[in-house]
N, C-alpha and C positions, 0 to 999 in steps of 0.2 A: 283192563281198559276196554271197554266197548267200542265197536266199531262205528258207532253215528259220533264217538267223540275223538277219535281218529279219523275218521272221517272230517269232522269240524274243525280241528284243530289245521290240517290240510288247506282247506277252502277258506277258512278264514283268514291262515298266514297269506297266501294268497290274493287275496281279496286288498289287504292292508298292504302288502307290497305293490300292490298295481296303483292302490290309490296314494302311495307314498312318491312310485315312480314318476305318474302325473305332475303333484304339488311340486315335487324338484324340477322337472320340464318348466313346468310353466315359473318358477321361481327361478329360474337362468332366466325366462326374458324378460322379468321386469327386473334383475339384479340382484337379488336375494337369495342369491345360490347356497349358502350356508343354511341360512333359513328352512331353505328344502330339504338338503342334506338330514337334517336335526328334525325333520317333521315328526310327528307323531311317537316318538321313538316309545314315551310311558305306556304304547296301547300292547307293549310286552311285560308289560311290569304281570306281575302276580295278579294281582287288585284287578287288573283292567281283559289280560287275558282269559284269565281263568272266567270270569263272567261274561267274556264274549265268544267263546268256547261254548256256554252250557245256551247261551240264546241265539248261536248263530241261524240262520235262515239260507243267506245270501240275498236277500230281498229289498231288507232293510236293516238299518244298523240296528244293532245287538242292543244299545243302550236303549235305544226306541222301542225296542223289546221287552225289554227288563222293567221300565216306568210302568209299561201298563198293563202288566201282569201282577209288580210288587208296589208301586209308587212311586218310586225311586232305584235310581241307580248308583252300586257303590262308584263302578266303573266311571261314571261320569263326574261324580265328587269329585273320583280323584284327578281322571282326567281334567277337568276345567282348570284345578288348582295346579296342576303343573303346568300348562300349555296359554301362552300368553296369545297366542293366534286365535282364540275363543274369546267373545264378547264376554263373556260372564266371567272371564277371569278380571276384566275391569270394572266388573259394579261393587259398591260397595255402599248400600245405604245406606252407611251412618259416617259417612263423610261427607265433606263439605261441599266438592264437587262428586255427586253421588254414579256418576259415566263421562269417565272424560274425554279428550280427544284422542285415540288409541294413537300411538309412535308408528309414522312411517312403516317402517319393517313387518312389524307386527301385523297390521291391517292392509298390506300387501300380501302377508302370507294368511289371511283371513279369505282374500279374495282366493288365491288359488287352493287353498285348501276346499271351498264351497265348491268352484267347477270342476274338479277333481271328482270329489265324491257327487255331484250330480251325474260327470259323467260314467262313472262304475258303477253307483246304481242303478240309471236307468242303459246303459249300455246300448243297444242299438236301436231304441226310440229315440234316443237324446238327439236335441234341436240346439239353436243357438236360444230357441226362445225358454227352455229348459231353464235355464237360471232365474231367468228373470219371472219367470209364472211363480217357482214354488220363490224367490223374496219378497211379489206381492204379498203374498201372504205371511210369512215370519215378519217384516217389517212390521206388521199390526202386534206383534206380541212380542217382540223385543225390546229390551232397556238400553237404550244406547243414546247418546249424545246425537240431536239432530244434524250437526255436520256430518259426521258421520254415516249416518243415513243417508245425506243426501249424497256422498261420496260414493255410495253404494248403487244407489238410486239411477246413479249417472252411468255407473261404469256397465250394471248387468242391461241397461238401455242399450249399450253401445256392442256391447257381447250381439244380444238378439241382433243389434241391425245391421252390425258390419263383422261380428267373428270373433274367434279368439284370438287371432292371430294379428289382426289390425288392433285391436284393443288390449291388450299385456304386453305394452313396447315401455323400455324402461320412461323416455320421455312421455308418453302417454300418461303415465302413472304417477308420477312428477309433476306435471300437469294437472292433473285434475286432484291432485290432494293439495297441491298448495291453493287451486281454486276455492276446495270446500272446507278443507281443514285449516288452513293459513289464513289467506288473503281476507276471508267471510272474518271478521271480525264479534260477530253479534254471537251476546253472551245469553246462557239461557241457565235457568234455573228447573232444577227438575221437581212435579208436583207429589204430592202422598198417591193419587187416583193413577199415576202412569203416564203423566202429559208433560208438556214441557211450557213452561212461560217464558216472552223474551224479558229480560229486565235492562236491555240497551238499545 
């Protein structure tokens, strides 16, 4: 075994424990302590390690590595389809509702799984504004239910202006999902081109 992959193998366990440590922090305070617990646990499986082993960097993630070197990545196949805390493990376009509204839990531990790994990647640049600069830009290429979004929308707003720590309070969270994902009534229907129409 050579030593750049003893080496990786190292900095990468690492790397994933710290950002595992985070997602269970911040998943005690909005109540999802289990949730955190259980985070990421497949990114040990074979499938997932072994390929982020041979891409590690520390820079950026491995999977991100892998797409645009080969086009895809196994690691992230597998990844999505085990882990419900990923947007894409909820689309599916050829059902009826093709991104629906992700379950409480799930999309709580979506949010702390993001500021997690925003903040281990960018480590000591990292701002409050940090989350919310790089979801400008994913929200334009994501499939996801516009509640959703706009659940998102609200909450990395609130990250940038008041913290993480005023903003991952279990009412907080509660709060603003029953605002976007509950209460918001208005149904949409998702287009071929990537748009969403309302049809109520």
């Amino acid at each position: 075994m050579s030593k750049d992959i003893v080496r990786n193998i190292f900095k990468h366990s690492k790397l994933v424990m710290k950002h595992k440590y985070l997602v269970f922090k911040f998943s005690i305070r909005v109540g999802i302590p289990f949730r955190g617990l259980i985070h990421d646990l497949s990114k040990f499986s074979i499938t997932e390690f072994g390929e982020s082993i041979k891409y590690y960097n520390g820079k950026r993630s491995p999977i991100s590595v892998c797409k645009e070197k080969n086009g895809y990545s196994k690691a992230w196949l597998h990844h999505k389809g085990k882990n419900k805390h990923h947007l894409e493990y909820w689309i599916d376009l050829t059902a009826p509702n093709k991104a629906p509204v992700i379950p409480y839990k799930y999309l709580l531990e979506m949010i702390c799984d993001k500021l997690s790994a925003s903040k281990v990647y960018e480590g000591e640049e990292w701002t409050n504004s940090s989350q919310y600069n790089y979801w400008q830009k994913e929200r334009e290429r994501e499939i996801l239910n516009p509640k959703v979004k706009n659940f998102f929308d609200e909450v990395f707003l609130e990250v940038k202006e008041k913290g993480i720590d005023k903003t991952l309070t279990k009412q907080n969270m509660r709060d603003l999902y029953k605002k976007y994902c509950i209460d918001d009534k208005t149904e949409y229907e998702f287009q071929f081109r990537g748009e969403w129409k309302k049809i109520n």
